[in-house]
FIVEXDREN-965233 format. One record per residue (C-alpha): x, y, z. Coordinates in Angstrom, 3 decimals. Example, Ala and Ser with C-alpha at 12.3 -4.5 7.8 and 13.67 -1.06 7.14 Angstrom:
FIVEXDREN-965233
<pt px="12.300" py="-4.500" pz="7.800"/>
<pt px="13.670" py="-1.060" pz="7.140"/>
end
This chain:
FIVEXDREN-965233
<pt px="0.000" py="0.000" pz="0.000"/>
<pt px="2.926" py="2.270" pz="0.389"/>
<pt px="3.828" py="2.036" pz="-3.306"/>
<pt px="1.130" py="4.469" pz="-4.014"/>
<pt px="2.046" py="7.150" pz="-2.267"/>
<pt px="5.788" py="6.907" pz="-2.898"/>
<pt px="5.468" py="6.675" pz="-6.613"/>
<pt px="3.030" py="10.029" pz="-5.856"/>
<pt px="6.349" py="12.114" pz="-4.686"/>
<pt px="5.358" py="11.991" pz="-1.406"/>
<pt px="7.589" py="11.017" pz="2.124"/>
<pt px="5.992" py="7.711" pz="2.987"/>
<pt px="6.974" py="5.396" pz="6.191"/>
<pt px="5.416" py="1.953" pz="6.551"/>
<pt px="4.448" py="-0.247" pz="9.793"/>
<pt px="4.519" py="-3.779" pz="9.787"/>
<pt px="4.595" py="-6.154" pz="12.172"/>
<pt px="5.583" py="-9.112" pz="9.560"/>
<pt px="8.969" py="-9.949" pz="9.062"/>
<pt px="8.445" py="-11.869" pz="5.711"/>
<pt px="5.960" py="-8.660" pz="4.635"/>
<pt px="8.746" py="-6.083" pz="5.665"/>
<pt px="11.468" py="-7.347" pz="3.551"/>
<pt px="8.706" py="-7.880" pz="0.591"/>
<pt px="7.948" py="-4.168" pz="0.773"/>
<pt px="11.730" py="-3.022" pz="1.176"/>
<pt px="11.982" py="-4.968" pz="-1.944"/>
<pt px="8.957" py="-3.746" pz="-3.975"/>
<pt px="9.275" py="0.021" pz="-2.778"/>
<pt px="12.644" py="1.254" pz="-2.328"/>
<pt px="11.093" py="4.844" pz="-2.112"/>
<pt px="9.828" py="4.108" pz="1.239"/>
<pt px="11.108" py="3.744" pz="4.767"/>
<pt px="10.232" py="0.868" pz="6.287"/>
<pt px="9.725" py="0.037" pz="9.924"/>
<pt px="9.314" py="-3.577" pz="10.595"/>
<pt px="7.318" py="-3.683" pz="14.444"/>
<pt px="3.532" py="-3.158" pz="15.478"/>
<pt px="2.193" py="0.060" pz="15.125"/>
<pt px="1.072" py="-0.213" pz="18.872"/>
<pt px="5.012" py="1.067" pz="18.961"/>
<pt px="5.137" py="3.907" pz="17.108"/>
<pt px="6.418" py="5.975" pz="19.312"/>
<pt px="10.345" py="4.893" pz="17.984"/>
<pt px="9.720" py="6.926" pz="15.096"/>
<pt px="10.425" py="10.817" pz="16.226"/>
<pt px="8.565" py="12.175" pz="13.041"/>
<pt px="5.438" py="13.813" pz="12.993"/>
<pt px="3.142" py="12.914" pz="9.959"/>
<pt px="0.827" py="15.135" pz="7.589"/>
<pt px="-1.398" py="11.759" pz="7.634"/>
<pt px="-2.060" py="8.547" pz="8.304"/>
<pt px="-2.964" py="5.700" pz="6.258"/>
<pt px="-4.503" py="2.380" pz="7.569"/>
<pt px="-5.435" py="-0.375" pz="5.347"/>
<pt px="-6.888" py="-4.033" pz="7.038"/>
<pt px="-5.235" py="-3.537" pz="10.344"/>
<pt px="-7.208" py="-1.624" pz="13.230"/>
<pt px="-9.903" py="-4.537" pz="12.960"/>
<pt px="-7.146" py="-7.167" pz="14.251"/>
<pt px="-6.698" py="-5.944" pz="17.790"/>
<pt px="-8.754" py="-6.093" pz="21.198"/>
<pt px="-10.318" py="-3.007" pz="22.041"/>
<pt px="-8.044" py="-1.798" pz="24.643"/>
<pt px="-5.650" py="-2.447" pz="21.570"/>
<pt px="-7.498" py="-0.526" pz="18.962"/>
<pt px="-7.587" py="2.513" pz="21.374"/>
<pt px="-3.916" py="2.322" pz="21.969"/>
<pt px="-3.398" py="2.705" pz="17.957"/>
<pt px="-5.709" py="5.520" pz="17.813"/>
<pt px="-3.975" py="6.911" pz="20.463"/>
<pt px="-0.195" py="6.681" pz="19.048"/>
<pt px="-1.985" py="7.877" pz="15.658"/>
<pt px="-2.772" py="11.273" pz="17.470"/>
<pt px="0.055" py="11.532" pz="18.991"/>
<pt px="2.121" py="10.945" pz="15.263"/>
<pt px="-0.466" py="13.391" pz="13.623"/>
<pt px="0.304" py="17.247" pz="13.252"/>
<pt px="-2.770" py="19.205" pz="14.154"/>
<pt px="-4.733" py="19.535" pz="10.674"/>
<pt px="-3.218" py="15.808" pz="9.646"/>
<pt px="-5.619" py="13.387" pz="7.990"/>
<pt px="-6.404" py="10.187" pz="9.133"/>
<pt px="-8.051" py="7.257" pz="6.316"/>
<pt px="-8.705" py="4.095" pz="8.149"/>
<pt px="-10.235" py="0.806" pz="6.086"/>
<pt px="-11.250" py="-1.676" pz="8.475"/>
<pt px="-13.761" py="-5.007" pz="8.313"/>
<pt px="-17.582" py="-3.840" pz="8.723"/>
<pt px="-20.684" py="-5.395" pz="10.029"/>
<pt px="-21.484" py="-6.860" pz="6.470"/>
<pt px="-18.474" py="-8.949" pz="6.257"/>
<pt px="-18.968" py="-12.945" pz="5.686"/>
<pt px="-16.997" py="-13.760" pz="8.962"/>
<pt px="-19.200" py="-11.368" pz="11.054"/>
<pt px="-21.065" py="-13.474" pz="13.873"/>
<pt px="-18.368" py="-16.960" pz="13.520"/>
<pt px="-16.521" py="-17.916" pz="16.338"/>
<pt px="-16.639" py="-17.022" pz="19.552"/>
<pt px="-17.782" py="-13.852" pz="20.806"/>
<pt px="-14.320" py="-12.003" pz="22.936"/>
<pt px="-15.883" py="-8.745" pz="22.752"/>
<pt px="-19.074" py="-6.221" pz="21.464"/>
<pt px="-18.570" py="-7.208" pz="17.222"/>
<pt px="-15.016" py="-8.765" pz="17.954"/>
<pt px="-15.128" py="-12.478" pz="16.968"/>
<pt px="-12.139" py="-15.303" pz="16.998"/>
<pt px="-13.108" py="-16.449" pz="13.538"/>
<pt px="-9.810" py="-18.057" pz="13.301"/>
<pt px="-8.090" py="-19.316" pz="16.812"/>
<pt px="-6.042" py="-16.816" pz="18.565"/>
<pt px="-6.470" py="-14.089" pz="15.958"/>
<pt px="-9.450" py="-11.410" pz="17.034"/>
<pt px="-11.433" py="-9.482" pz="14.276"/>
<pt px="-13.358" py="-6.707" pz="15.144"/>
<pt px="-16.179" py="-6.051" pz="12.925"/>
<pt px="-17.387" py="-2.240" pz="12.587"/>
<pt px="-20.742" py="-0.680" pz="12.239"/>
<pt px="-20.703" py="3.253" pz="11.188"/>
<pt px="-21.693" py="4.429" pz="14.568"/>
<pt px="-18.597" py="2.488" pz="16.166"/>
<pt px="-15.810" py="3.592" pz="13.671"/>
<pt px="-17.172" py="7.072" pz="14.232"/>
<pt px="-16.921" py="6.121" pz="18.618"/>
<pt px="-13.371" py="5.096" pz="17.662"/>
<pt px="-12.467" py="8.306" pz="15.820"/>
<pt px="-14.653" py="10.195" pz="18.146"/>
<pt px="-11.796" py="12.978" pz="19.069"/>
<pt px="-10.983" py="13.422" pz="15.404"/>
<pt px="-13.512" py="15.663" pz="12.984"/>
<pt px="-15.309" py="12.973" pz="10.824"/>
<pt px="-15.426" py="14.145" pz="7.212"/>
<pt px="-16.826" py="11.152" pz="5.445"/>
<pt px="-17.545" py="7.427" pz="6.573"/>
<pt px="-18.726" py="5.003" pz="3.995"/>
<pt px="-18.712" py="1.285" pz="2.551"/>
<pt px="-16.581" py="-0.302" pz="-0.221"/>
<pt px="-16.284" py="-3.595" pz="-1.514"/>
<pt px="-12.127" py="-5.119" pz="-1.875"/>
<pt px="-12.604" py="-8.079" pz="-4.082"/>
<pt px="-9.754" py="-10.331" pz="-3.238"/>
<pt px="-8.020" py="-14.358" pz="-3.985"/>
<pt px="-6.533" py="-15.969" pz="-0.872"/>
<pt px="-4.941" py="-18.890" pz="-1.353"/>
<pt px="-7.209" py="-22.119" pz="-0.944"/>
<pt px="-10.276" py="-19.948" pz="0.131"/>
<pt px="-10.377" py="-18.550" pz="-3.773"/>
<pt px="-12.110" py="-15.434" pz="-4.829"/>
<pt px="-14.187" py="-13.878" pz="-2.173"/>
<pt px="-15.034" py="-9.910" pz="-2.191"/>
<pt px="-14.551" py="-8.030" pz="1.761"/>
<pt px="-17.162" py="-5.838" pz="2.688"/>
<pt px="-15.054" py="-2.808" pz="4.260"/>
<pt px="-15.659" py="0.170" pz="5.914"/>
<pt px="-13.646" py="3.412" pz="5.775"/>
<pt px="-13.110" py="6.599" pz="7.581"/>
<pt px="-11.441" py="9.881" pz="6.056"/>
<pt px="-11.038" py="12.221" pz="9.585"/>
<pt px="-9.081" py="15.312" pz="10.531"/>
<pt px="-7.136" py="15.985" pz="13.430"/>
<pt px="-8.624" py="19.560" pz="14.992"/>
end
């Protein structure tokens, strides 16, 4: 997802948590710097950022979790920074399998939470933030051995005041 922005002229640094998926995206966009850690531990990187892109991610922690992000995302964001989150909604296949851990968070697969959200929560989430458009989009996507499937996501485009 960095690629995009990169290849747009613009300073890009990237999160990720996978080691395999770090050196992939070293590889693929040598425009970008690349942090390989969770972005619950942001707060290595000094810089402050114009804004923040999220793509599949906030969805995969706990609440407490999820809050914590949010929270390191305000602190990285300069005041008039955007923030663009894309995260599972309510209308997603998986929503309602598994067990229950939390309100809309279900183990669909063991040991890996997914939070599903509904408009009213991502806007609870991004509550301190100035909400300038929420909506649905569809992310038609192949995994491996599951084939062709389309993801039923939800997005948030938010300013910091």
């Amino acid at each position: 997802n960095t690629k995009l922005f990169s290849n747009a002229g613009l300073d890009v640094t990237g999160y990720e948590i996978s080691v395999t998926a770090c050196g992939m995206a070293k590889k693929f966009d040598l425009k970008t710097r690349h942090f390989c850690g969770s972005v619950l531990e942001m707060s290595q990187e000094k810089d402050i950022y114009d804004a923040l892109y999220c793509f599949n991610t906030l969805h995969l922690f706990y609440e407490n979790e999820r809050k914590l992000f949010i929270s390191e995302c305000d602190r990285k964001l300069k005041n008039g920074g955007y923030l663009y989150f894309v995260v599972f909604s309510e209308r997603e296949r998986g929503f309602g399998n598994g067990s229950e851990i939390e309100k809309n968070t279900f183990e669909v697969r063991a040991g890996r939470p997914t939070h599903f959200f509904t408009d009213s929560d991502i806007r609870e989430h991004f509550e301190r933030f100035v909400t300038i458009e929420t909506g649905i989009v569809e992310d038609p996507e192949v995994h491996q051995g599951e084939g062709p499937h389309t993801h039923i996501l939800r997005y948030i485009l938010s300013q910091k005041p």
